[in-house]
N, C-alpha and C positions, 0 to 999 in steps of 0.2 A: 726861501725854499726850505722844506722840512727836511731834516736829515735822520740816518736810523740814530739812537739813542736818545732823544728828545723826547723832554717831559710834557706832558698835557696836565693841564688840573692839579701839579706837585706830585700824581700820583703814576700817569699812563705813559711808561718807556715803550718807544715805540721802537721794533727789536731789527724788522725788516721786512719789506715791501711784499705783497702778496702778490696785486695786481692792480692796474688803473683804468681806468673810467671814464674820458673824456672830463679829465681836471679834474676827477676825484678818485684818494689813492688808498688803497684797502692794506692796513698793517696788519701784522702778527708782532703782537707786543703783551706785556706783563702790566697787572695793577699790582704795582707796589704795596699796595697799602691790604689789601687782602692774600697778595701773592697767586694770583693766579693768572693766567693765561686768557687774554682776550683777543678780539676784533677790535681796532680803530677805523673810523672812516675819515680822513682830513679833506682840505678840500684847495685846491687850486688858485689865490687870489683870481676875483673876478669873475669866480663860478659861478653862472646864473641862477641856480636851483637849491643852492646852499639853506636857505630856509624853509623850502621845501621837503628838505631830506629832512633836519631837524624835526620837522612836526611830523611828519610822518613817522620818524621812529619814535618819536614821545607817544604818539600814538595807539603803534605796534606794540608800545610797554605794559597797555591797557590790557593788552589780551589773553585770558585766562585758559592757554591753553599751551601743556608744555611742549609741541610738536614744532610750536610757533617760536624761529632764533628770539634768543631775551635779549633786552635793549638795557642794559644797563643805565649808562647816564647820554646825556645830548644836550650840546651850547652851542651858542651862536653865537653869544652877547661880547667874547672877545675877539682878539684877532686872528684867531689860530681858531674857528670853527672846528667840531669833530663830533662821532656819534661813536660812543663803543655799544659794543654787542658781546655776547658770550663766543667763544671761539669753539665750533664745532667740528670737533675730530673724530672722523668714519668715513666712510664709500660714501660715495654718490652713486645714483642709478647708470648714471652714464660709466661710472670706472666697471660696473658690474655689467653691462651692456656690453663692454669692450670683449666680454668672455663668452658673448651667444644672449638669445633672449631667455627672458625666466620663463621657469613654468609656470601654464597660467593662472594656477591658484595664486602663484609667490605675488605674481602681477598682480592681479585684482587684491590683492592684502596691502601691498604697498600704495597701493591708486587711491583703496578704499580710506588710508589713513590721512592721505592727503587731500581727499574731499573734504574729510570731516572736520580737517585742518580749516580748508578754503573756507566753510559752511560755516565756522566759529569767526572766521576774518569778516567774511563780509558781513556777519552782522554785526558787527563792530563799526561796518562803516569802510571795510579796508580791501584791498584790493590788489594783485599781483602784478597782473598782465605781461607778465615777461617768462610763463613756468618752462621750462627744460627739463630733460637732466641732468642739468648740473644740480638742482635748485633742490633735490628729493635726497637725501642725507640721511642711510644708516647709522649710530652716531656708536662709538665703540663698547657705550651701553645696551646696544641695544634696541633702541629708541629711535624712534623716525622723527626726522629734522623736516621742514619746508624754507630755507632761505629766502630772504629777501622780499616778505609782504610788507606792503606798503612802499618800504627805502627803496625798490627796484625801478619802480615805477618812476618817483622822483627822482633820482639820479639818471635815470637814463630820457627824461621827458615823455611816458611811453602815456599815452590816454587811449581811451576807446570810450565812443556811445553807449554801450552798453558791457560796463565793468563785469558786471557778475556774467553776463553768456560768453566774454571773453576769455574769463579764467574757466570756466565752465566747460571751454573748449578746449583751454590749454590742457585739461586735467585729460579729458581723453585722447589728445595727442600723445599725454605721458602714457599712457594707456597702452594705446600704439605700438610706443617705441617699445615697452615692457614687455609688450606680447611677440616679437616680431626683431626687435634690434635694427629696427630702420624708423626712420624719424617721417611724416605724413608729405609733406615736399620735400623744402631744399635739404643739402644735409646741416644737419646741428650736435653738437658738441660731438664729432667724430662718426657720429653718424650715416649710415647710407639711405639715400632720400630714398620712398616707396617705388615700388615697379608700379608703371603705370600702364593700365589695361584701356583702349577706350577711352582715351582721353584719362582716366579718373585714378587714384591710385588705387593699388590692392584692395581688398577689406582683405583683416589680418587673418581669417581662416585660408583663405588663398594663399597665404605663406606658410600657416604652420597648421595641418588640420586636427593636432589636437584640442587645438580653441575651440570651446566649445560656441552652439548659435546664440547663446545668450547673451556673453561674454562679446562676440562679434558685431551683435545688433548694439550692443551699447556703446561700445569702440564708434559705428559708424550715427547711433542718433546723437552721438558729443564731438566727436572727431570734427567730422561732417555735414553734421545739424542737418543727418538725413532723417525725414518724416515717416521712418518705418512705425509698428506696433507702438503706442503709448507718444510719437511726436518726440522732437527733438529738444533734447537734453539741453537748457540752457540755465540751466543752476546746481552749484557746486553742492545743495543741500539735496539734489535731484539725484544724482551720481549718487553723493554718501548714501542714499539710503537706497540705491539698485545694488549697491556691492555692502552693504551691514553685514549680509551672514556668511562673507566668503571670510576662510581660516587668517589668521594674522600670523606670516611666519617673516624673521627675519633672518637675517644671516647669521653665522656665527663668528666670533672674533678669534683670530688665531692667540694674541698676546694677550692677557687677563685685560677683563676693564680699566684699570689703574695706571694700565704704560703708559709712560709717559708720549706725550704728543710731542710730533715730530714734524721737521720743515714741510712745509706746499710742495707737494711732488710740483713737475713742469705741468702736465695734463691734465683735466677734469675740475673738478668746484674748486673754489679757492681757500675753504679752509677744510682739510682732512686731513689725517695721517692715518698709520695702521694697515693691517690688510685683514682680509674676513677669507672666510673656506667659500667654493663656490654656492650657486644661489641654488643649487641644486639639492643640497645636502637637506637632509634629514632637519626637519627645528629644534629648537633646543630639548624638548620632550623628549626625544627618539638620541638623545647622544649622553644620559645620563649612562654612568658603570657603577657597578658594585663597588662597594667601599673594599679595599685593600684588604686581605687578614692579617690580625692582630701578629706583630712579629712573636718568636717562639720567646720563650724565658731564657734569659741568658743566668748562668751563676745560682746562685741557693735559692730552692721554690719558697713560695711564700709561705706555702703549708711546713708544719712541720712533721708531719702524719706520714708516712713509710710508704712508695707504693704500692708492696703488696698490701700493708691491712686497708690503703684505701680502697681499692680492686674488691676486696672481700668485701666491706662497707657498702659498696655498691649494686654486689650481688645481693646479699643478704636484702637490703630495703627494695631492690625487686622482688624478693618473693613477699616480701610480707602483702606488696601491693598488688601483684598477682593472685593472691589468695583472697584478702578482700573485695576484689572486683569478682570474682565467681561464687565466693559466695554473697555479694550485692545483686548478681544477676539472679540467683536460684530462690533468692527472699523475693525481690518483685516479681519474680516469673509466677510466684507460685499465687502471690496474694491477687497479681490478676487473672488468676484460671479459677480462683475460689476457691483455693483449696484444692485444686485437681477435678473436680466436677465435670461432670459434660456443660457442653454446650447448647446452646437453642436447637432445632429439630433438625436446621439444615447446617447443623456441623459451625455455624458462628457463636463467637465467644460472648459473653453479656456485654462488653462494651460497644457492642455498636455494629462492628467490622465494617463490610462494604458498603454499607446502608451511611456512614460518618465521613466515608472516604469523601475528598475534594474531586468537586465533579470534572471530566477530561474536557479541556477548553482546545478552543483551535486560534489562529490567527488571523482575523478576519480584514477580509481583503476591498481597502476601499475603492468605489470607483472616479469620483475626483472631490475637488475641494475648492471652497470659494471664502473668501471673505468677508467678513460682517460690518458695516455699518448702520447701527440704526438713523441715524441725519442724513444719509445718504439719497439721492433718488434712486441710484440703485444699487444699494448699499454695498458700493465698491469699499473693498477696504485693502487693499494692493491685491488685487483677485486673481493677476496676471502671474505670481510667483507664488498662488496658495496652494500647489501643488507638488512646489519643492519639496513640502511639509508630509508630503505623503510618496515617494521615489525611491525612500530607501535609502538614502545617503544623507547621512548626518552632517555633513559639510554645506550640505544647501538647505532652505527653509524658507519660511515665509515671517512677515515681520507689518506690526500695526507701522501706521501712518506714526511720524512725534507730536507729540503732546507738550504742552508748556509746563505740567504737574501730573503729579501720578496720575491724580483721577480722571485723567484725562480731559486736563484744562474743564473741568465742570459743566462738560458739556454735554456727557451722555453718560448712560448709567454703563457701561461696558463696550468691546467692542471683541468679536470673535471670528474663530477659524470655524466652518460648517464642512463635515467633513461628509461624505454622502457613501453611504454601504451598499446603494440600489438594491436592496431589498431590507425588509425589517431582519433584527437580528438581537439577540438576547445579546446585551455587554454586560461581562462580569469586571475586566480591568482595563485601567486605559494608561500606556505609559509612555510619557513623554521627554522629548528632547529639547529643553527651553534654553535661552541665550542666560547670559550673567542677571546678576542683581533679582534684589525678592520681585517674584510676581503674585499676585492673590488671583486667584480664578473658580470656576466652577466650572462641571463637565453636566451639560444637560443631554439628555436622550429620546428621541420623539420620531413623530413622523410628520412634524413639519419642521418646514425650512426658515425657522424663526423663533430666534431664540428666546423672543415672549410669552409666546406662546410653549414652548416645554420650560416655563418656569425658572426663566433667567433671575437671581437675584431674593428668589423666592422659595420655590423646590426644588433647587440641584440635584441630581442625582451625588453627588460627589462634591467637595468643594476643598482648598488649599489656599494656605497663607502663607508667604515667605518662600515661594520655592524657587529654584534656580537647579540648570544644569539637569541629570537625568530624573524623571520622579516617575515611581508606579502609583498610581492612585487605583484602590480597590475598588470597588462601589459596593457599600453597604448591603444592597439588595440588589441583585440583576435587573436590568433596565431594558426593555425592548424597545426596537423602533430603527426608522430607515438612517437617521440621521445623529452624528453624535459633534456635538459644540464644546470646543474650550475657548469659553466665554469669561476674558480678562475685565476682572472689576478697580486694578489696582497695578499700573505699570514701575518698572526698576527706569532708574537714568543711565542714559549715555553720557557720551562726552558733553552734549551739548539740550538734549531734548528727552524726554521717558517712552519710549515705544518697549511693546513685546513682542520675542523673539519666539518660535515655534520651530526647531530645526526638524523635527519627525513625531510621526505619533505613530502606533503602534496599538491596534484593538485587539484582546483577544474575547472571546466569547462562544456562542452555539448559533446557528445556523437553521 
């Protein structure tokens, strides 16, 4: 039997027990040899799965994504089998849970990051099947943790027929619980199981009617694997990319990142320390202050200049600057009136006057918005949320399908938002609210619904390289016509894939 202070490998003291496993015993222990702070996993003489869990986290070690626990080292080959991992110190969903559910943007940020987690796993090959909240880990960086892909499964013998719709499911149960503070059946990790209506549980606007119907329908096509709008959600790269454009907030940490880590409370995941401000709080954006001011001078000024002659010094090169700005204003007032001359007949000065002025633009008010794919039969191109894009709130948006390469895996010249003005209309600007990373696009203007035809890739009205975040694009010349396309020739990457993001667009023009 393994005892605490016992070396693995010359180098892993194993310091004291976290939690066990059916024969297998989860440490909080130190690697000596780098001095820091890890997870061991040992394992029970006669553990069935003992090889199992090895490969599986050799496996887990493959994954290029840092959401995903690191697997440090994994043997089997002596007697003392063990797997270390990084020791992850932060909240869990569930400790934040215990305080009420999140608001539902906090929700969908935290669900979305763990999709995108699940979505890099499984194409690895890898798979959870056990998600909770214990398993979803604020980590005292800041940073969103997923515990336990792949190891879960094998340590606990868990399988399913269909891995990816299982985790797929799991993700919108966390969903659930995030939105709601109640877990979709029984209870789990402190949980109170759903009110059941109807045989069936809640759907979460039933508990909290700030959830919005978007947010709710996709809770219940993954939760549920109900066949509402668009069929049920049975892949984790399905999810990531219904929740891409919602905000990414996470908690805040009460004690700097750096504190040190501290014993496994009794309750929740089994590796965190720390405590965060509630989930309600402002993101880290909204909680920056002004820097202190500078303390006073204590003892002899640096200057050695007397304060009254500096006070005079001061005065003095105010007037002189004071006097050269009037007479700088009274030289070009005069050299643009011509010497004091008249004007042309009706009282304008030769430069131009109202006849140069920039002509008065309005806001022109879309009536909806569709998506472009030219491969398409009907060139859906997520057409169902291309209207975020146009709502007025920069928190929501519309976003291409992923691509394997920018140019979108080679297989079509662009793909775009068609934004429809139901009638023609003169566009002088078009300004846009785009997700991270360079995108290159063009804005075409026409009065058809296709971006070929108004000279995609040929005669833009407009075109842009490298842009990200807010951009105004001018257009050269005013453009008439019912329809106006920002039409992406060139996508930025995600975590895992290149799509472009469209959070709002905004026309102004004449009517």
């Amino acid at each position: 039997m393994i005892e605490p202070g016992a070396r693995l490998a010359g180098r892993y003291r194993l310091d004291s027990q976290v939690s066990q496993t059916a024969g297998a015993t989860l440490w909080k222990a130190t690697d000596e040899t780098l001095a820091r702070l890890v997870a061991v996993w040992t394992f029970a003489e006669g553990f069935p799965r003992t090889g199992e869990v090895v490969r599986a986290a050799r496996a887990t070690s493959r994954i290029a994504d840092s959401r995903v626990t690191q697997v440090f080292d994994a043997d089997d080959s002596g007697p003392a089998p063990y797997v270390v991992e990084e020791w992850v110190a932060g909240q869990s969903l569930a400790d934040l849970l215990a305080q009420g559910p999140l608001p539902p943007e906090r929700a969908a940020g935290l669900i979305a990051e763990a999709a995108e987690t699940m979505a890099t796993a499984h194409a690895a090959g890898l798979y959870h099947l056990n998600l909770t909240p214990g398993k979803l880990i604020w980590s005292l960086g800041g940073a969103i943790k997923v515990t336990g892909i792949g190891v879960d499964a094998a340590l606990r013998g868990i399988g399913a027929d269909n891995p990816a719709a299982a985790d797929a499911q799991g993700l919108g149960r966390l969903l659930y619980a995030a939105l709601t503070a109640h877990w979709p059946d029984e209870a789990r990790n402190g949980l109170r199981p759903a009110p059941v209506i109807g045989g069936a549980p809640c759907q979460p606007s039933q508990l909290n009617p700030a959830i919005s119907q978007y947010l709710n329908d996709l809770v219940c096509r993954s939760a549920f694997l109900a066949p509402l709008r668009g069929g049920a959600l049975t892949d984790a790269r399905e999810i990531a990319d219904a929740l891409a454009n919602v905000p990414r907030m996470v908690p805040l940490p009460v004690s700097p990142p750096n504190a040190p880590m501290t014993p496994e409370p009794p309750r929740g995941t089994s590796r965190r320390s720390g405590e965060f401000q509630a989930a309600s709080e402002a993101p880290p954006t909204a909680q920056r202050q002004a820097p202190p001011p500078p303390p006073q001078q204590q003892g002899r000024r640096r200057s050695g200049v007397p304060p009254a002659v500096s006070r005079a010094l001061v005065g003095a090169l105010a007037l002189i600057v004071f006097v050269g700005v009037v007479w700088g204003a009274w030289t070009v007032g005069t050299s643009m009136s011509g010497g004091g001359g008249n004007g042309g007949e009706d009282g304008q000065t030769s430069s131009g006057g109202q006849e140069d002025q920039a002509p008065e633009l309005t806001v022109l008010k879309p009536q909806s918005a569709d998506g472009f794919d030219p491969l398409s039969d009907a060139n859906d191109e997520h057409n169902e949320i291309a209207g975020q894009a146009i709502d007025g709130q920069g928190t929501t948006g519309w976003h291409t399908e992923g691509y394997d390469t920018a140019d979108l895996g080679g297989l079509k010249s662009g793909v775009g938002l068609i934004v429809d003005l139901g009638q023609p209309a003169e566009v002088h600007d078009v300004s846009l609210n785009l997700g991270q990373g360079p995108h290159d696009l063009q804005i075409l203007v026409g009065d058809a619904a296709d971006p070929a035809a108004l000279g995609a890739g040929e005669s833009p009205a407009a075109q842009k390289s490298g842009v990200q975040g807010e951009v105004d694009i001018g257009l050269a010349e005013p453009a008439t016509g019912r329809y106006v396309v920002v039409w992406f020739t060139s996508l930025p990457r995600d975590d895992v894939r290149y799509r472009g993001t469209v959070n709002e667009v905004e026309l102004r023009g004449k009517t």
